[in-house]
TORVO-227270 format. One line per field, with one value per residue: residue in one letter; residue number from 1; x, y, z negated of N, C-alpha, C, O in turn. Coordinates in nm, 4 decimals. Example, Ala and Ser with C-alpha at 12.3 -4.5 7.8 and 13.67 -1.06 7.14 Angstrom:
2
res <- c(A;S)
n <- c(1;2)
neast <- c(1.3190;1.2850)
nnorth <- c(-0.5690;-0.2250)
nup <- c(-0.7800;-0.7080)
caeast <- c(1.2300;1.3670)
canorth <- c(-0.4500;-0.1060)
caup <- c(-0.7800;-0.7140)
ceast <- c(1.3200;1.2900)
cnorth <- c(-0.3300;0.0030)
cup <- c(-0.7800;-0.7870)
oeast <- c(1.4236;1.3409)
onorth <- c(-0.3319;0.1138)
oup <- c(-0.8465;-0.8039)
This chain:
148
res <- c(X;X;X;X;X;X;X;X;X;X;X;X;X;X;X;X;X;X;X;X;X;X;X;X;X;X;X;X;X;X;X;X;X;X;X;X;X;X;X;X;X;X;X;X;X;X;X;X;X;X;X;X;X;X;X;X;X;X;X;X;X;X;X;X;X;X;X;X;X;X;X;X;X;X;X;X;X;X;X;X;X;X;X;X;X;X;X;X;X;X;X;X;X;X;X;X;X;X;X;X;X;X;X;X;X;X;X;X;X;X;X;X;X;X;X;X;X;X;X;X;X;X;X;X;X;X;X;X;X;X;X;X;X;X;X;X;X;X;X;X;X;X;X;X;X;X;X;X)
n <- c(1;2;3;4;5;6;7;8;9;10;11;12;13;14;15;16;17;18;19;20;21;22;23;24;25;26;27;28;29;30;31;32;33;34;35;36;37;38;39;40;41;42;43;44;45;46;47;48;49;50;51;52;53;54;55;56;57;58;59;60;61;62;63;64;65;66;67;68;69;70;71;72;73;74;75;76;77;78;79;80;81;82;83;84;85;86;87;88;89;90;91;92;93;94;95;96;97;98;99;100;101;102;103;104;105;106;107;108;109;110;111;112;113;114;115;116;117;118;119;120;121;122;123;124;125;126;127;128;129;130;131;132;133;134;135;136;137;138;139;140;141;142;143;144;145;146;147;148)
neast <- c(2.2201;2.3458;2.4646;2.4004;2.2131;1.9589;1.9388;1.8398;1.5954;1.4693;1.3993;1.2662;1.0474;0.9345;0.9158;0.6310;0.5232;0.4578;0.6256;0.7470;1.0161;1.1963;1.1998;1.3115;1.5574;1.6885;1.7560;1.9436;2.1099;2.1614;2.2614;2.5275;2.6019;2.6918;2.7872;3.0496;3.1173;3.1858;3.3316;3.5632;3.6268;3.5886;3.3856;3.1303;3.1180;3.0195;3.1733;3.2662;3.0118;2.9285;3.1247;3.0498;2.7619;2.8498;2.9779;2.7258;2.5895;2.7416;2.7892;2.5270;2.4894;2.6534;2.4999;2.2535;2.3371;2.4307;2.2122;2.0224;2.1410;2.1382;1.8205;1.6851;1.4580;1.2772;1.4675;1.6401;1.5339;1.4119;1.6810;1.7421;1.5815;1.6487;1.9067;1.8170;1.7057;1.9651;2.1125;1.9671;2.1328;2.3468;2.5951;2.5941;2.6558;2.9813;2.9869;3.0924;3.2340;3.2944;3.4988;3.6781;3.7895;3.8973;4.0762;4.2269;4.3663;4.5071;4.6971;4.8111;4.9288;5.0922;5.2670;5.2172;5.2884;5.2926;5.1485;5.2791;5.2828;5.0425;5.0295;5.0723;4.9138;4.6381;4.7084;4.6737;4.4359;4.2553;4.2800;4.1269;3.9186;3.6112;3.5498;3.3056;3.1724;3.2194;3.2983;3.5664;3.6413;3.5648;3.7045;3.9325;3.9678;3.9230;4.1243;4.3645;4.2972;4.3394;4.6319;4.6939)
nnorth <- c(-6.9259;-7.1181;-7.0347;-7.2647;-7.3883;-7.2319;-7.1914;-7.4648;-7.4344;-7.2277;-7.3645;-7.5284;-7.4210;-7.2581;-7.4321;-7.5046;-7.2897;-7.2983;-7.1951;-7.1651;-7.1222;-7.0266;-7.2444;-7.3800;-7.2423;-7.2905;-7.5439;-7.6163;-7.4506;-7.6520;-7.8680;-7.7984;-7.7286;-7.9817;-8.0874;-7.9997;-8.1193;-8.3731;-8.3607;-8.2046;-8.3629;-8.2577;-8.1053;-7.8048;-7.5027;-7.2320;-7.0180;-7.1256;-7.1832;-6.9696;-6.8431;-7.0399;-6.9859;-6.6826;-6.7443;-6.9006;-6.6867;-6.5243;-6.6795;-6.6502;-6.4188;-6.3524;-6.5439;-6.3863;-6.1219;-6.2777;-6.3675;-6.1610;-6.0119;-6.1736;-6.1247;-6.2679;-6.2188;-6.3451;-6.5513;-6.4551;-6.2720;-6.5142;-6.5856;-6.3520;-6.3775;-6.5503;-6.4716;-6.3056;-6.4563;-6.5723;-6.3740;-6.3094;-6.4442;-6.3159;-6.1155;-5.7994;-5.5668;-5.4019;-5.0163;-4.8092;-4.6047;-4.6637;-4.8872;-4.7770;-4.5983;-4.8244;-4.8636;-4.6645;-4.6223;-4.8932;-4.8218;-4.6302;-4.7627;-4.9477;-4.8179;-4.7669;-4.6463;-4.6682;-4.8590;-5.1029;-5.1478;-5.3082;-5.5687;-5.5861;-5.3989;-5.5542;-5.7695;-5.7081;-5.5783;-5.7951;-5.9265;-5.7820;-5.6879;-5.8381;-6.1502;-6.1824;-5.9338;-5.7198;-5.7050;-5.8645;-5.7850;-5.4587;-5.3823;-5.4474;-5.2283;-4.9607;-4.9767;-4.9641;-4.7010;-4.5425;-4.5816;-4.5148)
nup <- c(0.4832;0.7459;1.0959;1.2743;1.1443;1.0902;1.3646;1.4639;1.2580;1.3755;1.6148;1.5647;1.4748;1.7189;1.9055;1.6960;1.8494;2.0547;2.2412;2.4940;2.6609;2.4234;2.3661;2.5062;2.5320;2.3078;2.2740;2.5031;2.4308;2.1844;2.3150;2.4355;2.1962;2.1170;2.3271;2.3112;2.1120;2.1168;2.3387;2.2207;1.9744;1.7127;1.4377;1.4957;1.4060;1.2206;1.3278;1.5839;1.6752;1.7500;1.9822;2.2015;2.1861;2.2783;2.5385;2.6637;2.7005;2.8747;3.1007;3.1708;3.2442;3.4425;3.6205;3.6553;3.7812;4.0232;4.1596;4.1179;4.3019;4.5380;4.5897;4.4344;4.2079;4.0606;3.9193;3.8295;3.5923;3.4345;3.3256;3.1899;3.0125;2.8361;2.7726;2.5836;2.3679;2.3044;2.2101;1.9726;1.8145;1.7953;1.6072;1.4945;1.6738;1.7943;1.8461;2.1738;2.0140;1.7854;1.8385;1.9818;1.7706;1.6056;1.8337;1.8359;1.5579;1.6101;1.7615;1.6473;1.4143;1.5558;1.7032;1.9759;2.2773;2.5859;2.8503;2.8467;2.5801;2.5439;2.4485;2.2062;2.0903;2.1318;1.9900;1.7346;1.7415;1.7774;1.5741;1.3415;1.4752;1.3621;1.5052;1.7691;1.7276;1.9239;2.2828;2.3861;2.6760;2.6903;2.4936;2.5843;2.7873;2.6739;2.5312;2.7712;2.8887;2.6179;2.6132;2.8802)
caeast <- c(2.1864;2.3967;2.3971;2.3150;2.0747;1.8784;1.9113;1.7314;1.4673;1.3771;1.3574;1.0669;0.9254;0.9297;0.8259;0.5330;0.4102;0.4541;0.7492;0.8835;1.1657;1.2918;1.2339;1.4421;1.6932;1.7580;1.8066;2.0715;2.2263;2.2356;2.3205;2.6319;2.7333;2.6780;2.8868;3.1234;3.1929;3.2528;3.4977;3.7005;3.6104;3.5605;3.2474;3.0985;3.1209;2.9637;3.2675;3.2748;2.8730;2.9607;3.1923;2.9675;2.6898;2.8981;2.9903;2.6124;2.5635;2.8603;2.7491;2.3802;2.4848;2.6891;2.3848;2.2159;2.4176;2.4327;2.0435;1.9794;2.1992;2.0568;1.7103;1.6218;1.4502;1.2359;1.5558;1.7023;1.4052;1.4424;1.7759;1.7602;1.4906;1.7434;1.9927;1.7612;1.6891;2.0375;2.1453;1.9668;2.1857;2.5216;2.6299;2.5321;2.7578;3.0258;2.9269;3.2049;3.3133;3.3611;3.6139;3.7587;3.8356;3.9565;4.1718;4.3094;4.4418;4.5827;4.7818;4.8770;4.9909;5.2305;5.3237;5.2665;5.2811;5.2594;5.1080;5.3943;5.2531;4.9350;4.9891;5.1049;4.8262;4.5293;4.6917;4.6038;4.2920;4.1538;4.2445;4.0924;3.7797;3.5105;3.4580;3.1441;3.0935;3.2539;3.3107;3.6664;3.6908;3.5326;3.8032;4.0707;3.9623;3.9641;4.3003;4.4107;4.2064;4.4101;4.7456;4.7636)
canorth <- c(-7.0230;-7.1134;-6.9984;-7.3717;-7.4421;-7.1035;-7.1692;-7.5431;-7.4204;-7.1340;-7.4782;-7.6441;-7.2686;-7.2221;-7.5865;-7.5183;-7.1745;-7.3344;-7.0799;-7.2538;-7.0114;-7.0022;-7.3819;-7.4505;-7.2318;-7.3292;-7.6932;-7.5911;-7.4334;-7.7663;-7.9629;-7.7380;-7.7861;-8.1269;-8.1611;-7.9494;-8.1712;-8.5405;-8.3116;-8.1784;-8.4789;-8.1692;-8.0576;-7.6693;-7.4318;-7.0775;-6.9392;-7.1788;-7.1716;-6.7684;-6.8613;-7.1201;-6.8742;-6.5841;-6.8473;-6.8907;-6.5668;-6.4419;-6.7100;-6.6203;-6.2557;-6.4010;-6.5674;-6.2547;-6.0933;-6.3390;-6.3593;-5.9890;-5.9989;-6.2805;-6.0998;-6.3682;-6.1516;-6.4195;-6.6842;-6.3498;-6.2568;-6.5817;-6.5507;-6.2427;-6.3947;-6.6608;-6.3832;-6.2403;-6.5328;-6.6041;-6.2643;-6.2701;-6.5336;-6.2637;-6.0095;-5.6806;-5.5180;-5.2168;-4.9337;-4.7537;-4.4665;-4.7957;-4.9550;-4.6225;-4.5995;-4.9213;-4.8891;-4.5374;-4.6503;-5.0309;-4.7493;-4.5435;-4.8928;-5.0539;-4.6725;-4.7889;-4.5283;-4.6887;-4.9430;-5.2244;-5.2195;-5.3722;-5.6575;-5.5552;-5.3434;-5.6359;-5.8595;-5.5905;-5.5358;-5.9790;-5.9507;-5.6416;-5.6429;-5.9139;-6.2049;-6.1758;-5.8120;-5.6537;-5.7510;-5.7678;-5.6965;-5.3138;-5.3391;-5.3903;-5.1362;-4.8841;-4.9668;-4.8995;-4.5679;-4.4664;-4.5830;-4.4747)
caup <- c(0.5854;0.8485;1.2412;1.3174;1.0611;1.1259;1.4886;1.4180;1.2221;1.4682;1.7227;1.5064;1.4716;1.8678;1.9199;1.6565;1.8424;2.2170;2.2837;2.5934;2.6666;2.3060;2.3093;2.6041;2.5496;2.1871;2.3227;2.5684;2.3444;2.1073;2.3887;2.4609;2.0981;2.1266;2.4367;2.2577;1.9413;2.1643;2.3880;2.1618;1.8427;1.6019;1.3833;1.5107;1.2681;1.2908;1.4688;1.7207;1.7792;1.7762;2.0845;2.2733;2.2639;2.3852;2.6946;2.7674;2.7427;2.9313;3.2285;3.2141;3.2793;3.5986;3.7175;3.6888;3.9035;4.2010;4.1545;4.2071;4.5060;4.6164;4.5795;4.3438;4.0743;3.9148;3.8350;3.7041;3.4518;3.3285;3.2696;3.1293;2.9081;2.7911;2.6721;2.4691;2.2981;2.2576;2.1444;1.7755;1.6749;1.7913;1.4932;1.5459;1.8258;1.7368;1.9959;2.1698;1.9614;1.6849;1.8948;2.0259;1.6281;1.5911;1.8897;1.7742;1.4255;1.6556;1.8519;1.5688;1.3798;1.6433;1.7573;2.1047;2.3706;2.7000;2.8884;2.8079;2.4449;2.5333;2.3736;2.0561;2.0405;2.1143;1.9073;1.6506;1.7003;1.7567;1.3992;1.3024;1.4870;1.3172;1.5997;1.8065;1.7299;2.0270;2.4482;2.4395;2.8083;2.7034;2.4102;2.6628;2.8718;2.5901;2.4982;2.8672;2.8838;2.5381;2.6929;3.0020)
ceast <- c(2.2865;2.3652;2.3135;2.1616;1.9659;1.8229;1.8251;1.6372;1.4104;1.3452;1.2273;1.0180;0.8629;0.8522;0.6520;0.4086;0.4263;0.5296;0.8114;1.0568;1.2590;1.2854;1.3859;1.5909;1.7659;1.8259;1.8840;2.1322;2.3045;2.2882;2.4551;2.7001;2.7714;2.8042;3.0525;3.2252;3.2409;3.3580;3.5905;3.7082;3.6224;3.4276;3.2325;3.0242;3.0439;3.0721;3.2944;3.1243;2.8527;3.0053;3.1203;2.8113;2.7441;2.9472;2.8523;2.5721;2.6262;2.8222;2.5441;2.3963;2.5518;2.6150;2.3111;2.2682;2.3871;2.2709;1.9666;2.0357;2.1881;1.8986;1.6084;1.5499;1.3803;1.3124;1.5902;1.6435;1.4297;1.5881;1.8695;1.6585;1.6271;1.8239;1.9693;1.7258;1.8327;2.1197;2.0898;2.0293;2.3640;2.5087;2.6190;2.7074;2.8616;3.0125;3.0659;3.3127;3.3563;3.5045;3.6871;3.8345;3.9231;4.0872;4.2482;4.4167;4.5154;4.6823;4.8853;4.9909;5.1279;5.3300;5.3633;5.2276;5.2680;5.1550;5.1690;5.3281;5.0962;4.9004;5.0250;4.9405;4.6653;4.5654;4.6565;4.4580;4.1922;4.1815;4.1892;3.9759;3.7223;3.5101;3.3204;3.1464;3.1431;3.3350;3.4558;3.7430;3.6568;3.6673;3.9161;4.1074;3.9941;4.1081;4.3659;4.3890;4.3038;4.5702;4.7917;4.7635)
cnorth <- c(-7.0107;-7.0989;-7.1564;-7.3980;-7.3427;-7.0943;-7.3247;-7.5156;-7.3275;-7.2501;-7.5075;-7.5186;-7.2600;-7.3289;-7.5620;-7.4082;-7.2148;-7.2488;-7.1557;-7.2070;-7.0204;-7.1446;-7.4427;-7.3734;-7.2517;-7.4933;-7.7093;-7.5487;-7.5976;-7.8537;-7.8829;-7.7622;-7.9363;-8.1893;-8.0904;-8.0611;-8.2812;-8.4400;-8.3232;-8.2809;-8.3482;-8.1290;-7.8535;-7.6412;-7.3022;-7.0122;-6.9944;-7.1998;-7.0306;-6.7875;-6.9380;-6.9809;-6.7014;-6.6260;-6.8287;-6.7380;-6.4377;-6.5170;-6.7095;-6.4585;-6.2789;-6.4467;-6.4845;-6.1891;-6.1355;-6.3584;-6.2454;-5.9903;-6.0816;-6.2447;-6.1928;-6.3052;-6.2636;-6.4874;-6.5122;-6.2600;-6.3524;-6.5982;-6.4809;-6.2843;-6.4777;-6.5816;-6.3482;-6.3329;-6.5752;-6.5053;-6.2514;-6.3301;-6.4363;-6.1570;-5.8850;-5.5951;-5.4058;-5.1493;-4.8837;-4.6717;-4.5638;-4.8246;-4.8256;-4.6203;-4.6842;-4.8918;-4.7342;-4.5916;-4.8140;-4.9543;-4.7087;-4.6595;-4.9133;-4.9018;-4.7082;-4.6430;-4.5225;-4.8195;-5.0566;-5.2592;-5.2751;-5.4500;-5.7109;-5.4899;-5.4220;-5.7180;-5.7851;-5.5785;-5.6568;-5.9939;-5.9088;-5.6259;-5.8163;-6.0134;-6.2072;-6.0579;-5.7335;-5.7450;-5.7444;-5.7419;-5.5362;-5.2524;-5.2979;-5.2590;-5.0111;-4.8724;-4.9229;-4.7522;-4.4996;-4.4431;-4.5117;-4.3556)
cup <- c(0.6999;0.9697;1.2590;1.2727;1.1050;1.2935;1.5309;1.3633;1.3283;1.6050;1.6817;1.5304;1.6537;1.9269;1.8541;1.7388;2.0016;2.2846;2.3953;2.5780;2.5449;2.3011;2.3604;2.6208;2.4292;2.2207;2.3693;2.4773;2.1809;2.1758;2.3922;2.3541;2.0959;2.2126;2.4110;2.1624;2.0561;2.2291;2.2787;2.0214;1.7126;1.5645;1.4765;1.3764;1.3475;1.3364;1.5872;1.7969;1.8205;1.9440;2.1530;2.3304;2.3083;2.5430;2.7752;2.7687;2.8397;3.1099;3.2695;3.2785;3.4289;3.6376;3.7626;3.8003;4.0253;4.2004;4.2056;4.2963;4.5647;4.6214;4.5098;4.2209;3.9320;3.8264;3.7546;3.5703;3.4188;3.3080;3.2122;2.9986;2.7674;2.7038;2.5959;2.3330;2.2158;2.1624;2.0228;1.7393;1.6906;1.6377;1.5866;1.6082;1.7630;1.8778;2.0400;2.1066;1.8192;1.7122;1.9093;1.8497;1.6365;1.6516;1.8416;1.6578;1.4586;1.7246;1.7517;1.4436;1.4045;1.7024;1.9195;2.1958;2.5319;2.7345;2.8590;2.6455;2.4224;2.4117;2.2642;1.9580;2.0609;2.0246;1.7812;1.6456;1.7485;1.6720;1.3398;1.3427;1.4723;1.4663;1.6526;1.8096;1.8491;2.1713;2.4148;2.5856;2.7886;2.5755;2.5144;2.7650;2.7714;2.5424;2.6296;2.8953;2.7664;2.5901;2.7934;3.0231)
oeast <- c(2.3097;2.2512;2.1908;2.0532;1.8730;1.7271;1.7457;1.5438;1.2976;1.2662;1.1186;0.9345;0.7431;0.7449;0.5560;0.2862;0.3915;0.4951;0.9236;1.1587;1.3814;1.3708;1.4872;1.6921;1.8881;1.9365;1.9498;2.2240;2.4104;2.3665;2.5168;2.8162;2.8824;2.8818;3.1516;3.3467;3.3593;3.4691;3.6689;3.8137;3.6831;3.3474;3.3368;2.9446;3.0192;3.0356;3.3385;3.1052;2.7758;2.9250;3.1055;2.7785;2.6704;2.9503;2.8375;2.5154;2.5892;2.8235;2.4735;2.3136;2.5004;2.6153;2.2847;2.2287;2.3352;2.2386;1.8831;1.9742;2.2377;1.8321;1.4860;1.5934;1.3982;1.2851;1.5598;1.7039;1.5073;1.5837;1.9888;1.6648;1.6630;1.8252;2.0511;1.7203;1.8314;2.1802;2.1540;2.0362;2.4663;2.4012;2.6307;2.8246;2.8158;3.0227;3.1596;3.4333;3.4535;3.6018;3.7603;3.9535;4.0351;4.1912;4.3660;4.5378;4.5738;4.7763;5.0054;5.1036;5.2303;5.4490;5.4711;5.1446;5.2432;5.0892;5.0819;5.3247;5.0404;4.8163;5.0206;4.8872;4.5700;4.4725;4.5750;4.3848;4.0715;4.1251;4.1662;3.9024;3.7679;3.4638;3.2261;3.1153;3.0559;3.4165;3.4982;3.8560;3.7178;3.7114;3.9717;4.2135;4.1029;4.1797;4.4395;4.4893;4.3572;4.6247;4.9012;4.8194)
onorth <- c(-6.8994;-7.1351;-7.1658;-7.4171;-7.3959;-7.0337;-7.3149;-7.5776;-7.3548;-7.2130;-7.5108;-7.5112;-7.2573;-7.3167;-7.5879;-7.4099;-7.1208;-7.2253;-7.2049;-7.2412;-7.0218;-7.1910;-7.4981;-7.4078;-7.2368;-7.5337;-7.8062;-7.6180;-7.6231;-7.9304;-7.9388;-7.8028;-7.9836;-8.2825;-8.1225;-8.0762;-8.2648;-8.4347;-8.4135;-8.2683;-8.3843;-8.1156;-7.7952;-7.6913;-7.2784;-6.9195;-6.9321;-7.2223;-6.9884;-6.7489;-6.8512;-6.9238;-6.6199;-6.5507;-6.7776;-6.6934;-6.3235;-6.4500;-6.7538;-6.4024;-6.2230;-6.4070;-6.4791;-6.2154;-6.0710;-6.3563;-6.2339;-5.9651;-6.0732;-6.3406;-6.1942;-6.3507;-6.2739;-6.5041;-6.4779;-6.2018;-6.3308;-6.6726;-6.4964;-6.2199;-6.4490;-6.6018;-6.3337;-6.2881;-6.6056;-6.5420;-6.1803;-6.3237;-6.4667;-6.1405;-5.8747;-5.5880;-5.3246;-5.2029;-4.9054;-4.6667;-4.5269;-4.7994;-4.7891;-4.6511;-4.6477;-4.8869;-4.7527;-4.5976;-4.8684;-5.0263;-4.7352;-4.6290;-4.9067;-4.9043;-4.6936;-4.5573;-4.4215;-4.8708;-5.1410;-5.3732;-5.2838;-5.4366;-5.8270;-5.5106;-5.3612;-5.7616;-5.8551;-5.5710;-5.6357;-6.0929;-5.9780;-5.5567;-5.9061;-5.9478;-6.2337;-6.0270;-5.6482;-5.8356;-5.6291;-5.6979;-5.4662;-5.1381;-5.1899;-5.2103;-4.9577;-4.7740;-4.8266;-4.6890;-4.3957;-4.3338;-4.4562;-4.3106)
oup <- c(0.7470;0.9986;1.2574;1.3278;1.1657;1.3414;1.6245;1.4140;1.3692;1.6918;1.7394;1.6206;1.6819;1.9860;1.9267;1.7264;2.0729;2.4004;2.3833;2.5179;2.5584;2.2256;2.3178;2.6819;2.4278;2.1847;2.3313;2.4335;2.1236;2.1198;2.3014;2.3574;2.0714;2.1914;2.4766;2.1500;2.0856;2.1761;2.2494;1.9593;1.6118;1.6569;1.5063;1.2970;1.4658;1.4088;1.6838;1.9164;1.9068;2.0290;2.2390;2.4345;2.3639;2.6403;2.8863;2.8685;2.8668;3.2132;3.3601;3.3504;3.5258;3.7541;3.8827;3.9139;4.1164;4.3191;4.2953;4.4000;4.6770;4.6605;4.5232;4.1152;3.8107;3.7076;3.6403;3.4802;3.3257;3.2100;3.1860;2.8939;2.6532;2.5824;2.5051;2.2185;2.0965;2.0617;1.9455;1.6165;1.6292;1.5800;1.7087;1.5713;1.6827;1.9882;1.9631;2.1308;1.7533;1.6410;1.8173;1.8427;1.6724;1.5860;1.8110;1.6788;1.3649;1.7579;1.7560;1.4048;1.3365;1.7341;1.9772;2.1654;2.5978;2.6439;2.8377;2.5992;2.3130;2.3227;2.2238;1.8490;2.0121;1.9566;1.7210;1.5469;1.7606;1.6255;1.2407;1.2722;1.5431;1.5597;1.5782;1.9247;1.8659;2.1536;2.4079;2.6069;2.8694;2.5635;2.5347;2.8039;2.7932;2.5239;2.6081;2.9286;2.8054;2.6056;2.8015;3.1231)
């Protein structure tokens, strides 16, 4: 089954059990593909609804943020609710000492040794590590951390 399809049926499911939260944030999220496909005149595929929901989930975590420091806690429960909802449809995460791997044997590869071979050594490892499964702002940081 595909992300879409899987992420439509869990709509009727959510719809059938009065799930607001999972209703309304499955809807945003079809509106987003929606407003996705007329932009760019292309179909979404599961790597590009992969990428859409790492967006809302990347600017629900910035709302968060200015919410707690705005002493806003309730908008930020529900938009901590939202993530959660959106997070079963990501692939299961690699933890640090994963990537740390990864980036070891992207080092040992390109035989970079400073900071200058950055970007020998990411383009290495956005091929190498699965889309979706890892932040790569905590990748890049790891690669700086080995480098420097």
């Amino acid at each position: 089954m595909t992300l879409l399809s899987q992420i439509q049926s869990d709509l009727k499911q959510a719809m059938l059990d009065k799930d607001d939260m999972t209703r309304d944030t499955l809807r945003m999220f079809k509106s987003e593909v929606q407003k996705f496909e007329i932009d760019s005149k292309e179909t979404v595929d599961d790597a590009k609804a992969l990428q859409i929901i790492n967006k809302m989930i990347k600017q629900r975590n910035d709302s968060i943020t200015q919410f707690t420091n705005g002493g806003r806690t309730d908008l930020a429960e529900k938009e901590q609710e939202e993530v959660k909802v959106l997070s079963k449809y990501k692939p299961e995460q690699l933890d640090e000492a994963q990537i740390a791997d990864k980036v070891k044997d992207a080092i040992a590869n390109t035989g970079a040794s400073n900071m200058q071979d950055i970007g020998k050594v990411m383009g290495i490892l956005k091929n190498s590590i699965p889309a979706g499964t890892a932040d790569m702002g905590l990748v890049s940081k790891i690669v700086k951390e080995h480098l420097s």
